[in-house]
MARVEX-30736 format. One record per residue: residue number from 1; z, y, x of N, C-alpha, C in turn. Coordinates in steps of 0.05 Angstrom, whole numbers, plus 5000, padded with zeros to 4 digits. Each point is the difference from the previous one (the first is absolute). Layout:
// MARVEX-30736
(pt NUM,(Z,Y,X),(Z,Y,X),(Z,Y,X))
...
// end
This chain:
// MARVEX-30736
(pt 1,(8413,1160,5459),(4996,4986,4975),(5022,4980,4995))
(pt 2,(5011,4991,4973),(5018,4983,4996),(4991,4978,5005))
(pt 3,(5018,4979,5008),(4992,4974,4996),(4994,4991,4982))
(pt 4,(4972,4992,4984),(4996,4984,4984),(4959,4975,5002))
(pt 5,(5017,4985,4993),(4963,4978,5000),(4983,5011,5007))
(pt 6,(4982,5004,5013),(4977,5016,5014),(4977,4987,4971))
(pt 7,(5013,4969,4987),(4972,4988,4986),(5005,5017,4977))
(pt 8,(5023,5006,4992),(5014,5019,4971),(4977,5024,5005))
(pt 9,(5000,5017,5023),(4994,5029,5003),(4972,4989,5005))
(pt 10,(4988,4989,5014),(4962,4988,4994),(4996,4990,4959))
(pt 11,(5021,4987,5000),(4986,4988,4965),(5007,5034,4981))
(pt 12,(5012,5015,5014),(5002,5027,4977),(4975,5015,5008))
(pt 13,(4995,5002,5026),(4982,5015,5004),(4965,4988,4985))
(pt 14,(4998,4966,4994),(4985,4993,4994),(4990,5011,4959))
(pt 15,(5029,4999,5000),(5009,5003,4971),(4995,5028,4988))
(pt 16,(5014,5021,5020),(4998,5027,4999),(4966,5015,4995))
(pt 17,(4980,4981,5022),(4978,5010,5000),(4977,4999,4977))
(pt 18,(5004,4969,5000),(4980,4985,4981),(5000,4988,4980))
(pt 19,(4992,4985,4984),(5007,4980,4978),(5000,4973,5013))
(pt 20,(5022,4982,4999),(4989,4970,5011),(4983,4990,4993))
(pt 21,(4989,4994,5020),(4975,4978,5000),(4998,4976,5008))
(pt 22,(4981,4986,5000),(4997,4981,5016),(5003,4997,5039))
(pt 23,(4984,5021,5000),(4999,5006,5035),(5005,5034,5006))
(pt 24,(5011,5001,5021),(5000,5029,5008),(4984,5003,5024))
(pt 25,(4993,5022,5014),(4980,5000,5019),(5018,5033,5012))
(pt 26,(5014,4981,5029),(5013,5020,5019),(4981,5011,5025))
(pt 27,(4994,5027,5001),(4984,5006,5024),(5023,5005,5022))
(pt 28,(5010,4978,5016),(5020,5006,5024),(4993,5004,5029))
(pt 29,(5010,5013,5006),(5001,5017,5026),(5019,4991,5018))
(pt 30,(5026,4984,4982),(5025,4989,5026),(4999,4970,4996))
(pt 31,(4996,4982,5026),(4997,4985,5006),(5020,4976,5011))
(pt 32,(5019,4997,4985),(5017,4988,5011),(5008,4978,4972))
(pt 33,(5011,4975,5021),(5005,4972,4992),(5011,5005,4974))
(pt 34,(5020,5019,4999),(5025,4994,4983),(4987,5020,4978))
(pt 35,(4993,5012,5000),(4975,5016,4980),(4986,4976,4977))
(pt 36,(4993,4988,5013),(4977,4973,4995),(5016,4989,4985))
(pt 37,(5034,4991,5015),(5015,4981,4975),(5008,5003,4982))
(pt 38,(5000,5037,5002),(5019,5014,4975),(4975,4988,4977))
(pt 39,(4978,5006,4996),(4979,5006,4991),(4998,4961,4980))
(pt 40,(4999,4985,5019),(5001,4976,5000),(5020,4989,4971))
(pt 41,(5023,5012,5008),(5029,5002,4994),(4996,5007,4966))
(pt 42,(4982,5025,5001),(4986,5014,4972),(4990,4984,4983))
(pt 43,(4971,4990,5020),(4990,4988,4978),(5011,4969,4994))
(pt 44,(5020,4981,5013),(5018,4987,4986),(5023,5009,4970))
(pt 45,(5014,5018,5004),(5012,5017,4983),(4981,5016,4978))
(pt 46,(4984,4998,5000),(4975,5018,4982),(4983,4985,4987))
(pt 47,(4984,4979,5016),(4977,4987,4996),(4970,5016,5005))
(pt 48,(5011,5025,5010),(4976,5024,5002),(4988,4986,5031))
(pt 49,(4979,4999,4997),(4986,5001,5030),(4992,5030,5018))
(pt 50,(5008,4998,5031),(4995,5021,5015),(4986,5001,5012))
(pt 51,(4979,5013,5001),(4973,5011,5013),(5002,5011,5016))
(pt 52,(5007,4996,5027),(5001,5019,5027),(4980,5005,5013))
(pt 53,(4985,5032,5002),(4970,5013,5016),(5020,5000,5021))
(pt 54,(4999,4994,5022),(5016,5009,5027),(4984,5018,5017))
(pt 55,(5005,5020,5009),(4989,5018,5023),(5007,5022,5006))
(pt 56,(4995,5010,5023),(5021,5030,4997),(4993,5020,4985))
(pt 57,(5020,5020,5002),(5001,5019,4981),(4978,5022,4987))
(pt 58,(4993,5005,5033),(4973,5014,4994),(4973,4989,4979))
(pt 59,(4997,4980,5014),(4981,4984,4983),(5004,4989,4978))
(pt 60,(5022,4997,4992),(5006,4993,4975),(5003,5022,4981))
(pt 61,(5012,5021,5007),(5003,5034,4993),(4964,5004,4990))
(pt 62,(4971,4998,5023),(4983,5007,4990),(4991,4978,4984))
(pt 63,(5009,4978,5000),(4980,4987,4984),(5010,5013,4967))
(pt 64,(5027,5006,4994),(5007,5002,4971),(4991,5029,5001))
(pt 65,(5001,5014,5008),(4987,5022,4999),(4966,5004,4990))
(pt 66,(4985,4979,5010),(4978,4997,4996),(4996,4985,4976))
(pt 67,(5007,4980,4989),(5004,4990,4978),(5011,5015,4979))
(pt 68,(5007,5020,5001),(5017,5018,4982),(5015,4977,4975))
(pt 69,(4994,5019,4979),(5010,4975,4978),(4986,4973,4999))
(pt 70,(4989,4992,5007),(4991,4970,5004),(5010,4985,5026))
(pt 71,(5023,5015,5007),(5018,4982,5022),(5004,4974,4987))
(pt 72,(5004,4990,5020),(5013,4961,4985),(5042,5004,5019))
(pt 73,(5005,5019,5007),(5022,5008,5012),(5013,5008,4969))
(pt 74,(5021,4988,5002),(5028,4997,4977),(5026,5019,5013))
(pt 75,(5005,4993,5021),(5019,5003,5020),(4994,5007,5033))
(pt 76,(5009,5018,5009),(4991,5003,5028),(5022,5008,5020))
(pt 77,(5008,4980,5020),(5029,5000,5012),(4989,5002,5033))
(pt 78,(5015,5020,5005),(4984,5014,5028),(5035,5006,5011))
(pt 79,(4998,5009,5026),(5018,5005,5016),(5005,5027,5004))
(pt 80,(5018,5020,4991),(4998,5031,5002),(5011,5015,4981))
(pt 81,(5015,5011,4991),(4995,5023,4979),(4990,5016,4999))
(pt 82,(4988,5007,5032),(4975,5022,5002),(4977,5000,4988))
(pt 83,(4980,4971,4993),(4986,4988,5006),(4999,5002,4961))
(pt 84,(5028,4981,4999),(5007,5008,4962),(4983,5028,4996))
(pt 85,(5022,5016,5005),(4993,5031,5001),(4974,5009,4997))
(pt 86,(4989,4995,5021),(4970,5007,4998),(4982,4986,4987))
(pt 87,(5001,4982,4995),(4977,4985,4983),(4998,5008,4975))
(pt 88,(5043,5015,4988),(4997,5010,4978),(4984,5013,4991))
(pt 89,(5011,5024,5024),(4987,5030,4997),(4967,4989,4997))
(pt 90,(4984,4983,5008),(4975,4998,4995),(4996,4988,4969))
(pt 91,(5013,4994,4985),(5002,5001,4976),(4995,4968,4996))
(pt 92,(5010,4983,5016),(4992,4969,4999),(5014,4979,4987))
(pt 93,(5028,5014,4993),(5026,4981,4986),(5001,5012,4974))
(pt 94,(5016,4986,4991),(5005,5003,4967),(5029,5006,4995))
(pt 95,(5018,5015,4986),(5019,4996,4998),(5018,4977,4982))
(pt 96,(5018,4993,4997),(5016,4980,4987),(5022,4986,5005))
(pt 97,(5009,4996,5032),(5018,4990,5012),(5026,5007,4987))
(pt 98,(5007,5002,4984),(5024,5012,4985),(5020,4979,4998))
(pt 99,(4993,4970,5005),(5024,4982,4986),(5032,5006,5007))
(pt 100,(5004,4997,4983),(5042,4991,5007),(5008,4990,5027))
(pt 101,(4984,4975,4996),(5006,4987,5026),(4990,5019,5025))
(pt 102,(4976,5010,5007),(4992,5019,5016),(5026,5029,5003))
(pt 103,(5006,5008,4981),(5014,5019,4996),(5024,5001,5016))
(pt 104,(5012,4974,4992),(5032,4991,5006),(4997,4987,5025))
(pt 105,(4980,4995,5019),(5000,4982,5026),(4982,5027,5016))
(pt 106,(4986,5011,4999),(4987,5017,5015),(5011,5031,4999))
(pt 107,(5018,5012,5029),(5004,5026,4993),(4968,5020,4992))
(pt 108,(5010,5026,4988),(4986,5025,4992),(4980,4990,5024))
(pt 109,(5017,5016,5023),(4981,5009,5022),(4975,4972,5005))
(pt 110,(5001,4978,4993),(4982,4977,5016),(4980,4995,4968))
(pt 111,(5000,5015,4981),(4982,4990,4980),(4988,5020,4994))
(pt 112,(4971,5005,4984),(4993,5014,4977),(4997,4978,4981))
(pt 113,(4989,5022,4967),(4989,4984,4991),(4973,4982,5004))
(pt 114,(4988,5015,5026),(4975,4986,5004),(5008,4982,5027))
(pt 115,(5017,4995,5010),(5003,4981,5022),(5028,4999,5001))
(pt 116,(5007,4969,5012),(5024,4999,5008),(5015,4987,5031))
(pt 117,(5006,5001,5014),(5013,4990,5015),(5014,4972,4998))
(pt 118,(4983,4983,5018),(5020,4975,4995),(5008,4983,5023))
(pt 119,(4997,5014,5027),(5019,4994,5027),(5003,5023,5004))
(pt 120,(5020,5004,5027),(5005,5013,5012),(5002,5004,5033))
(pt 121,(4979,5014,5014),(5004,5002,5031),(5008,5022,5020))
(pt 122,(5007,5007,5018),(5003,5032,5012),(4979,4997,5029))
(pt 123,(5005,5026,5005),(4982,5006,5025),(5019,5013,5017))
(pt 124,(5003,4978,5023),(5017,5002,5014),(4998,5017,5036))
(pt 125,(5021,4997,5005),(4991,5012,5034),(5000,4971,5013))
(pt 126,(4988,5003,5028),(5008,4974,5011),(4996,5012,5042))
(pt 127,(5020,4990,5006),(4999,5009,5023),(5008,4987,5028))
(pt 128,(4993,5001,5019),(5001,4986,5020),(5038,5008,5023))
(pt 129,(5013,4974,4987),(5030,5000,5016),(5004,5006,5030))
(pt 130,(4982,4997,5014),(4995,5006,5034),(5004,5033,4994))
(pt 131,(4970,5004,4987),(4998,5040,4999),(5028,5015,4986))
(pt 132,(5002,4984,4986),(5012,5022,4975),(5037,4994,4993))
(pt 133,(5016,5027,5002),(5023,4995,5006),(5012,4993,4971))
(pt 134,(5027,4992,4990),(5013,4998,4979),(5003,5030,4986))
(pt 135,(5011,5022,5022),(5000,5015,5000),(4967,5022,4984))
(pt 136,(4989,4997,5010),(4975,5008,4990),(4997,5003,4976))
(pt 137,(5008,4972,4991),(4984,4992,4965),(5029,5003,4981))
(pt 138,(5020,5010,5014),(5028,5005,4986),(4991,5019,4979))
(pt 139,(5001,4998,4969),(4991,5021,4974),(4969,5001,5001))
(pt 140,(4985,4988,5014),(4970,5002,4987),(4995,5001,4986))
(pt 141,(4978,5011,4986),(4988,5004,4984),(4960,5001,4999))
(pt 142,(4996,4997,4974),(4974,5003,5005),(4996,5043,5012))
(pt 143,(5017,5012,4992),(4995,5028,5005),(5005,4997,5031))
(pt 144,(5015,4978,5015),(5004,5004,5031),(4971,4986,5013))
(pt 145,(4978,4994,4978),(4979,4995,5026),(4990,5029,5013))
(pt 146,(5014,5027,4990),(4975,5010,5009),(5022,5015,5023))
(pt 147,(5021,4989,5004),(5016,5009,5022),(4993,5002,5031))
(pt 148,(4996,5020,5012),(4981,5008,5028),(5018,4969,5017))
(pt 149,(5013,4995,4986),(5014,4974,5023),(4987,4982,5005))
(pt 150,(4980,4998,4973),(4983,4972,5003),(4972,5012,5010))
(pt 151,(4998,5017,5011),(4966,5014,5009),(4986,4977,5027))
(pt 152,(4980,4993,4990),(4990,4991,5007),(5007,4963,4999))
(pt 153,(5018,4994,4982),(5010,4971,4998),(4995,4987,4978))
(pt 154,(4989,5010,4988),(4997,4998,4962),(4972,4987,4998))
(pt 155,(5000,4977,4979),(4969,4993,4995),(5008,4994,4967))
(pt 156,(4978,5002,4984),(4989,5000,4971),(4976,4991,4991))
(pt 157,(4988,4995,4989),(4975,5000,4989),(4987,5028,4985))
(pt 158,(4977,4997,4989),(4991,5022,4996),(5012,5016,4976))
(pt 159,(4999,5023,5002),(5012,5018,4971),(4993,4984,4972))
(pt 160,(4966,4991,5000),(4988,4995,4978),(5012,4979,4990))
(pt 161,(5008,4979,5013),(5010,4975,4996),(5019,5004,4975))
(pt 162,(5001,4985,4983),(5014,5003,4972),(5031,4991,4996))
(pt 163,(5004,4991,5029),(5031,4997,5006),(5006,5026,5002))
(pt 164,(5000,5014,5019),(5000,5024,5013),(5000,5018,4985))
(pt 165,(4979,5004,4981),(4999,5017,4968),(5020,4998,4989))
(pt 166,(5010,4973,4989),(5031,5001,4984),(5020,5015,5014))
(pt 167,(5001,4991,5030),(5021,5010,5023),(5006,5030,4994))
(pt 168,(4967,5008,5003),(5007,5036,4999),(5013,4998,4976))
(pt 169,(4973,4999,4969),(5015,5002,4979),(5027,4997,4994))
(pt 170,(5016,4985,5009),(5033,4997,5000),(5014,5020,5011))
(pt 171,(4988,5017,5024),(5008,5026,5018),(5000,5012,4969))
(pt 172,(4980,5012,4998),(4990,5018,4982),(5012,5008,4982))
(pt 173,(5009,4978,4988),(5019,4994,4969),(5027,5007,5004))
(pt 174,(5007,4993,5022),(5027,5005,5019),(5007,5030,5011))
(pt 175,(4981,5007,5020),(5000,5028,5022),(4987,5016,4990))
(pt 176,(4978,4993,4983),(4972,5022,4987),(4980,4997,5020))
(pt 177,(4982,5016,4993),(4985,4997,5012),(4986,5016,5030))
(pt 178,(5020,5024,4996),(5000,5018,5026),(5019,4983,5026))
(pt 179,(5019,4993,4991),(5016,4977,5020),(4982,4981,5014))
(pt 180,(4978,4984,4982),(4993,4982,5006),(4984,5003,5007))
(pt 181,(4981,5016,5007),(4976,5014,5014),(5016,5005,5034))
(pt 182,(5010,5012,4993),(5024,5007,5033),(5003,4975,5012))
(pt 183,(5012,4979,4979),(5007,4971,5015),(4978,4991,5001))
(pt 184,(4982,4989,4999),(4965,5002,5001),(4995,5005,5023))
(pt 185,(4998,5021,5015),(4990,5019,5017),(5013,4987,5024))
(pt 186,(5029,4999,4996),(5021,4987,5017),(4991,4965,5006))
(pt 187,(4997,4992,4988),(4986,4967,5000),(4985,5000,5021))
(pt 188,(4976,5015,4989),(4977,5002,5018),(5008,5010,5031))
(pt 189,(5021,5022,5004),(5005,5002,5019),(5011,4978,5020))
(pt 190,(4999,4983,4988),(5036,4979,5009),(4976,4968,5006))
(pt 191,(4973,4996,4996),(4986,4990,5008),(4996,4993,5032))
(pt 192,(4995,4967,4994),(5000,4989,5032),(4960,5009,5006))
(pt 193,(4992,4989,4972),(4978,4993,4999),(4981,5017,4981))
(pt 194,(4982,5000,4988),(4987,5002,4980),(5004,4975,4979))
(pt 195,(5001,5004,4969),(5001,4985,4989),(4986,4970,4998))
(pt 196,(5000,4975,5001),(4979,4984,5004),(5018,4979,4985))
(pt 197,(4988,4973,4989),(5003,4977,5000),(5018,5004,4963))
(pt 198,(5007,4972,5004),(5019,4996,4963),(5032,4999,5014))
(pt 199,(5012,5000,4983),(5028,4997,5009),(5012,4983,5018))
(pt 200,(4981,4973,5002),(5007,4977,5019),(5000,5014,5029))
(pt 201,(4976,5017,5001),(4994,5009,5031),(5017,5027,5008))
(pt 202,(5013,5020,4982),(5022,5009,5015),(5026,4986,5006))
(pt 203,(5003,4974,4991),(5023,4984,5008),(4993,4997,5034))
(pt 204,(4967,4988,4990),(4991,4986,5033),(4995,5023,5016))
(pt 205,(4996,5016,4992),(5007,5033,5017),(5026,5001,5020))
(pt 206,(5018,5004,4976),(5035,5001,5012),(5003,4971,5023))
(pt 207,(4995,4984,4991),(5000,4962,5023),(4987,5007,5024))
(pt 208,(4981,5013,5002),(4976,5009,5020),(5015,5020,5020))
(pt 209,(5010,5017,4984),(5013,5020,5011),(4986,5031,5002))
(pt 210,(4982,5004,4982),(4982,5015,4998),(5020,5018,4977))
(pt 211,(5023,5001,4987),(5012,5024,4992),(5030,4974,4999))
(pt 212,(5023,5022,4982),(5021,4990,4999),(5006,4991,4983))
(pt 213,(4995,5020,4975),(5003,4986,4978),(4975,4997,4973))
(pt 214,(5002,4995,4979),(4975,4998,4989),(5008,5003,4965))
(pt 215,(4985,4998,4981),(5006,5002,4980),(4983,4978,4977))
(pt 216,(5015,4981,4998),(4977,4980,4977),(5025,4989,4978))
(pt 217,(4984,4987,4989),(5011,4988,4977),(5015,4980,5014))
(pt 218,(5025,4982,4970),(5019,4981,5016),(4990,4983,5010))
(pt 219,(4970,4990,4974),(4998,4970,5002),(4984,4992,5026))
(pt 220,(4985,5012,5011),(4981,4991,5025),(5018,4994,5018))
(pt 221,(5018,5012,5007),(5020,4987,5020),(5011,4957,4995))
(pt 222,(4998,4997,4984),(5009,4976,4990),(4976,4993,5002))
(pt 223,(4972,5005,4989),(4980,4986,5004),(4991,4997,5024))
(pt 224,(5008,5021,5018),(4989,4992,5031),(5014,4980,5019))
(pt 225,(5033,5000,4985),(5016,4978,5010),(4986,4977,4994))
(pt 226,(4999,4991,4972),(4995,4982,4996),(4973,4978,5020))
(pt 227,(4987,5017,5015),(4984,4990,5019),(4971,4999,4974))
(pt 228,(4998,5003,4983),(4978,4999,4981),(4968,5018,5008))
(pt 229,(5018,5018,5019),(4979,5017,5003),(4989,4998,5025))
(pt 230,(5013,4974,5018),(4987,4997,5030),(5033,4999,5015))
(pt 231,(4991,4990,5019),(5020,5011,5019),(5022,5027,5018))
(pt 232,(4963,5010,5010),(4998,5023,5007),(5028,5022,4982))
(pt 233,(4989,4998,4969),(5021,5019,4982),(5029,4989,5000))
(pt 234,(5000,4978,4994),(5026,4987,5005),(5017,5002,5033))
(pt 235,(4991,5000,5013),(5013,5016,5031),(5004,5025,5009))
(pt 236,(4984,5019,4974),(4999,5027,4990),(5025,5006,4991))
(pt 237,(5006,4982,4974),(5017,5012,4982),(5028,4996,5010))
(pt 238,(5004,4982,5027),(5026,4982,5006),(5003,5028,5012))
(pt 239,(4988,5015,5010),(5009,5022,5017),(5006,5022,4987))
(pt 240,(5001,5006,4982),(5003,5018,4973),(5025,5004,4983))
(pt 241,(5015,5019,4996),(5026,4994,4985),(4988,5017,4974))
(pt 242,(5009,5000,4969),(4995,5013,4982),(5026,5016,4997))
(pt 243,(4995,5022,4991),(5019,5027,4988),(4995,5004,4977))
(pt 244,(5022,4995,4983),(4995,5019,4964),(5017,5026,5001))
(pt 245,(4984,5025,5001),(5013,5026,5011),(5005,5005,4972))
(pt 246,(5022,5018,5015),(5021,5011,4972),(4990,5011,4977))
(pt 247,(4975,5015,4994),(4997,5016,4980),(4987,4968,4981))
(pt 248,(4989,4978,5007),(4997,4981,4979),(5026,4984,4997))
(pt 249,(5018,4997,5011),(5031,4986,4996),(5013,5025,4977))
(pt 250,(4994,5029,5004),(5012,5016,4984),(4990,5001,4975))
(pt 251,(4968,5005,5002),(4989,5007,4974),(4974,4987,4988))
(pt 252,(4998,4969,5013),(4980,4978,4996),(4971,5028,4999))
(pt 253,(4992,5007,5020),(4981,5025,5007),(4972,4981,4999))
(pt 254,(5000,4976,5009),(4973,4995,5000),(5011,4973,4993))
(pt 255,(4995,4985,4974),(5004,4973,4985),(4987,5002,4978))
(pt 256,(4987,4980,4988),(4980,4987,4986),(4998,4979,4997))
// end
């Protein structure tokens, strides 16, 4: 995405949707400080007041669902383009997102008209420096998890997981879908474990020494440093190096 005001691309998207009002009412799903100030930031520059339902996705997903048109949800900012995706297909958004400003700051690939993209994160490898040679991870890729090299060293979370969905989906779009069934098969082969835990716990997998390398998103690594999440994770993560394998440095494969 280009650099521009994150408050510019929130006040278009406010603009794009609705008529101004007095108050808007955001059903959010991402939870972070700087979220809160953008928002803050708004309704100084606006005079609009912001209504934040906070909870995760699921639950916030069924409650508008169940409310049908008598949602009190204006806006609904969740973490995923999978997640976008599917809520579409259930027929829950509206289209409109069209602004200029949206247009000219958000590439093709990170918008519809019914949702838009307004960070960006990847899903990374992360692997343990003792096990794993320089050599090894020389041209990785997400197509080299399913390399018999890593059999039995590999940890993930479950298929269903909606990280993981985009992951393939990005194969898909890329290799097709006969490729990515093959690399699939290969994954599973290349398992330490059975799938278990969120992304924090194949980090603490790889620290443990229970596989080599692992596959999560960037940001948990920083949040487990930060000691926020206990100790325990934070003596986890010090043992952990992160990899951004070549096919996302070549062809941003998994960003949102």
């Amino acid at each position: 995405m280009k650099k521009i005001s994150i408050l510019s691309l929130i006040l278009s998207l406010f603009i794009s949707t609705f008529a101004i009002a007095n108050e808007v009412n955001i059903f959010n799903a991402r939870h972070y400080k700087a979220d809160a100030e953008l928002y803050n930031k708004f309704t100084a520059a606006t005079g609009i007041k912001v209504n934040l339902i906070n909870g995760k996705s699921g639950a916030l997903e069924k409650r508008m669902i169940e409310e049908g048109a008598d949602s009190a949800a204006d806006l609904y900012i969740t973490a995923d383009a999978g997640r976008c995706g599917a809520f579409q297909a259930k027929g829950m958004t509206q289209s409109g997102l069209t602004s200029p400003t949206i247009k000219s700051s958000v590439p093709n690939n990170f918008r519809t008209s019914h949702w838009v993209g307004v960070a960006k994160r990847a899903r990374i490898i992360y692997y343990s420096p003792e096990r794993v040679t320089g050599a090894e991870l020389s041209g990785m890729s997400y197509e080299g998890l399913a390399d018999p090299k890593w059999k039995g060293r590999l940890v993930i979370r479950k298929s269903s997981n909606i990280y993981n969905k985009s992951l393939v989906a990005s194969l898909i779009a890329n290799n097709g879908k006969k490729a990515t069934a093959e690399w699939a098969k290969g994954v599973v082969a290349n398992m330490a474990r059975p799938s278990e835990g969120n992304d924090r716990a194949q980090i603490m997998a790889v620290a443990a020494g229970e596989a080599d390398i692992a596959v999560a998103n960037t940001y948990y690594l920083a949040l487990m440093l930060s000691g926020n999440k206990g100790a325990e994770q934070q003596e986890a993560a010090k043992k952990v190096k992160a990899f951004f394998s070549k096919s996302r440095r070549k062809r941003n494969a998994y960003e949102y």
